[in-house]
GUMARMI-192835 format. One line per 8 residues: number of its first residue (from 1); their letters; for each residue x, y, z negated of C-alpha. Coordinates in steps of 0.5 Angstrom, whole numbers. Each point is the difference from the previous one (the first is absolute). Layout:
// residues N
NUM) A) X,Y,Z; ... $
This chain:
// residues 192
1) XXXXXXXX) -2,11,6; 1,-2,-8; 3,-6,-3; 0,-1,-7; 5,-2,-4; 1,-3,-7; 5,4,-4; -1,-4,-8 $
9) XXXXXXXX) -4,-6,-1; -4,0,-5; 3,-2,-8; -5,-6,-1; -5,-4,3; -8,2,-2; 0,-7,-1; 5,-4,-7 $
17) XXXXXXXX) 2,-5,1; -3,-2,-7; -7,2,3; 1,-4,6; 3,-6,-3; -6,0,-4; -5,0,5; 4,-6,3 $
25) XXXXXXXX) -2,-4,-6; 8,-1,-1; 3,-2,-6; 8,0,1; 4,5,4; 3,-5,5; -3,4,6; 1,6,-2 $
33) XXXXXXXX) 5,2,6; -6,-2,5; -5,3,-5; 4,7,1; 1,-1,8; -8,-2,0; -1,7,-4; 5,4,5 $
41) XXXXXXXX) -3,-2,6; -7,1,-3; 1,7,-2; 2,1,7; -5,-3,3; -5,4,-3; 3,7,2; 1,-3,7 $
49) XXXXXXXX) -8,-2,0; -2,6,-5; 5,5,4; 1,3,-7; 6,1,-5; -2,-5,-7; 6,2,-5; 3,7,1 $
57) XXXXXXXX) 6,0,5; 3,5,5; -2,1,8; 4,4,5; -5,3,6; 4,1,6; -3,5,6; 3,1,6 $
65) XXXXXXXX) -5,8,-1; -5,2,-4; -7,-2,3; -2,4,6; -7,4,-3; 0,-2,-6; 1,3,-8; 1,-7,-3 $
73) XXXXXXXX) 3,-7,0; -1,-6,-2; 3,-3,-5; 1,-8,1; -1,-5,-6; -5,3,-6; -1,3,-4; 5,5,0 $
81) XXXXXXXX) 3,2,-6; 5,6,2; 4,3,6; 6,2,-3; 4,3,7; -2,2,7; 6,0,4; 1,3,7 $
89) XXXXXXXX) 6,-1,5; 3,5,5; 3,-2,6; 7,-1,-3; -3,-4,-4; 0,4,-6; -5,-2,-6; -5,6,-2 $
97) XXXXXXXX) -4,-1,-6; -6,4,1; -3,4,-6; -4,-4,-5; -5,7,0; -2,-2,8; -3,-6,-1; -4,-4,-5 $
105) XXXXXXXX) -1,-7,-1; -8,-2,-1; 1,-6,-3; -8,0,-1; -1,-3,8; 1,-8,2; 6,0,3; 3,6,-4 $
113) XXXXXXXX) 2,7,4; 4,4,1; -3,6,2; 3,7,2; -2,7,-5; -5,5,4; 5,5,4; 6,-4,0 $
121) XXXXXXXX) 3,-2,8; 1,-8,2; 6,-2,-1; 4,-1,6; 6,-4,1; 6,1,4; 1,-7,1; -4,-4,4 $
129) XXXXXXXX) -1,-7,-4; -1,-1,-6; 0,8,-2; -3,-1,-6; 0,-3,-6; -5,-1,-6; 2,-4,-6; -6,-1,-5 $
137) XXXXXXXX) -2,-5,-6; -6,-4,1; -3,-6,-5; -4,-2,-5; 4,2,-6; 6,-3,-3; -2,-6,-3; -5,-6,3 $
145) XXXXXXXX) -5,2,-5; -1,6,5; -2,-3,5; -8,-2,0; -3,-5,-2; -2,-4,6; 6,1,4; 5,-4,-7 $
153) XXXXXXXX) -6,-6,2; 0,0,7; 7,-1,-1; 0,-5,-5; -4,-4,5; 4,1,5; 6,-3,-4; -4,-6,-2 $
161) XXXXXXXX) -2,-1,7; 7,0,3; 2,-3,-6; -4,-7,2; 1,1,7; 8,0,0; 0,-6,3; -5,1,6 $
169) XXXXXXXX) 6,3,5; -6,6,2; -5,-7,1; -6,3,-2; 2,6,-4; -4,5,1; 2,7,1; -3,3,-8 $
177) XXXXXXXX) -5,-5,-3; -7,3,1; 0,3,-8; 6,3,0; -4,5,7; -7,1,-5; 5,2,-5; 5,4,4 $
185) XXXXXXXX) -6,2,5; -2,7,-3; 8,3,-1; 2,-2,7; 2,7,4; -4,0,7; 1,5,5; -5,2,5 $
C-alpha cells in the first residue's frame, strides 16, 4: 500500500493572472479574486486529469515495504525533477535514511523511478505500515512558461469555460470542454 502526500505546493500558477484575464477579454480587475480561484482550481484540475506535477512542488511517497520482485517504484505525478531522501523506519519507529550511492532516480521514465543500483539489498523496514518513505520534487520547472504550451491553453479555456458557467450550479457543465482534452490529450499519464 502507498499514499502520496503533498508536502510543498507550487510557488506559482502555470498560468498569470495577466494571461488569463486576457484571454477572458477583461478590462478591469473587479474579479480578480474570482479570476485567481478559477486558476487555482484550473491547475488542480489539470494535475488531477493529467496525473502529472505542472509547476515544481514536493511529493512525499509513503510505503508499507518495498514492492516484492521489483528493482524500482514509481514515482507519481511527472516529470520527476529529483529524489532528495530515501528513508527507511525500524520497528521502534526510528527513521534511517538510506545511502543516496544505493539508489538512483531515473528521471527519464514517465512516471519517474526510483530504482535500486546492482547489488545493493532491498530495503527492508521493521515497521509494518508505512516503513518507507521517499521525498522527491517533480514539476515542469519553476515558472508558468515551463509548463508546455498546450497544457497553459488547455487551461486558459477551462478558465473561460468556468468562468462563463459560474452560474449553472453544475447544469450543463461538462467536466473539461472538448478542447482542453485535444489539447491535454498527448500529455496525459496512463497506466497499462
Amino acid at each position: 500500500m502507498a499514499g502520496l502526500e503533498r508536502v510543498s505546493a507550487p510557488a506559482v500558477e502555470p498560468l498569470s493572472l495577466a494571461e488569463a484575464r486576457l484571454h477572458l477579454r477583461l478590462d478591469t480587475d473587479a474579479e480578480d479574486g474570482l479570476v485567481a480561484a478559477l486558476i487555482l482550481a484550473a491547475r488542480q484540475m489539470a494535475e488531477a486529469h493529467l496525473g502529472r506535477a505542472l509547476i515544481r512542488q514536493g511529493f512525499r511517497l509513503w510505503l508499507d515495504r518495498w514492492p516484492p520482485g521489483r528493482r524500482a517504484v514509481d514515482l507519481p505525478r511527472p516529470p520527476l525533477f529529483e529524489v532528495s531522501a530515501v528513508t527507511g523506519f525500524d520497528e521502534d519507529d526510528t527513521p534511517h535514511v538510506l545511502d543516496p550511492g544505493t539508489w538512483l532516480a531515473d528521471r527519464v521514465a514517465t512516471p519517474g523511478r526510483l530504482v535500486l543500483r546492482a547489488g545493493t539489498a532491498t530495503p527492508s523496514p521493521g515497521r509494518c505500515v508505512n516503513g518507507l518513505v521517499v521525498d522527491y520534487t517533480a514539476g515542469y520547472g519553476n515558472a508558468g512558461a515551463d509548463v508546455p504550451e498546450p497544457i497553459r491553453r488547455g487551461m486558459a479555456l477551462l478558465v473561460g469555460h468556468l468562468f462563463e458557467s459560474r452560474e449553472a450550479g453544475g447544469e450543463g457543465l461538462r467536466p473539461l470542454p472538448l478542447g482542453v482534452e485535444a489539447l491535454w490529450a498527448p500529455y496525459r499519464v496512463v497506466r497499462l
